[in-house]
N, C-alpha and C positions, 0 to 999 in steps of 0.2 A: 547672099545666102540668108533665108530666113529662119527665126528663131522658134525653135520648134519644143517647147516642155515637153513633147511626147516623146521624146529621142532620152533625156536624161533620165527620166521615172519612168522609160518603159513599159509607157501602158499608154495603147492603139486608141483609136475612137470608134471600133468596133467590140462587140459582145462575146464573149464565148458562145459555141453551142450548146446548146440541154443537154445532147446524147456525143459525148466523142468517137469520134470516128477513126476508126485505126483502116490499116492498110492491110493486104493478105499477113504480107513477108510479118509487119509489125504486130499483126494480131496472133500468129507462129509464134516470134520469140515472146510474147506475152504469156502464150502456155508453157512454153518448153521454163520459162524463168519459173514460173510459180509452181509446176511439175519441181524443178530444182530443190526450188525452198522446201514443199512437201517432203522430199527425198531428206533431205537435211536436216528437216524434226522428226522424222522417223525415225531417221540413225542415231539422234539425241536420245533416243528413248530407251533405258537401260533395263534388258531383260533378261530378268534371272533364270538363272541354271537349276535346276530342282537335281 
């Protein structure tokens, strides 16, 4: 078995891409997350009663 740095420090001898690429399903939960958050500093938001 050869000795391989790339296995221990976890970095490939390939580049990232520029633009990431999500999948349908993964670009779905990507809205429904951030819709969530949205939802969730709305509800932070305390508004008064007149």
């Amino acid at each position: 078995m050869d000795y391989n740095p790339g296995i221990l420090t976890s970095m490939g001898s390939y580049s990232f891409p520029q633009i990431p690429y999500f999948g349908p399903r993964q670009a779905t939960g990507v809205l429904i997350g951030q819709g969530i958050i949205a939802l969730g500093f709305m509800m932070m938001i305390s508004f008064r009663q007149k």
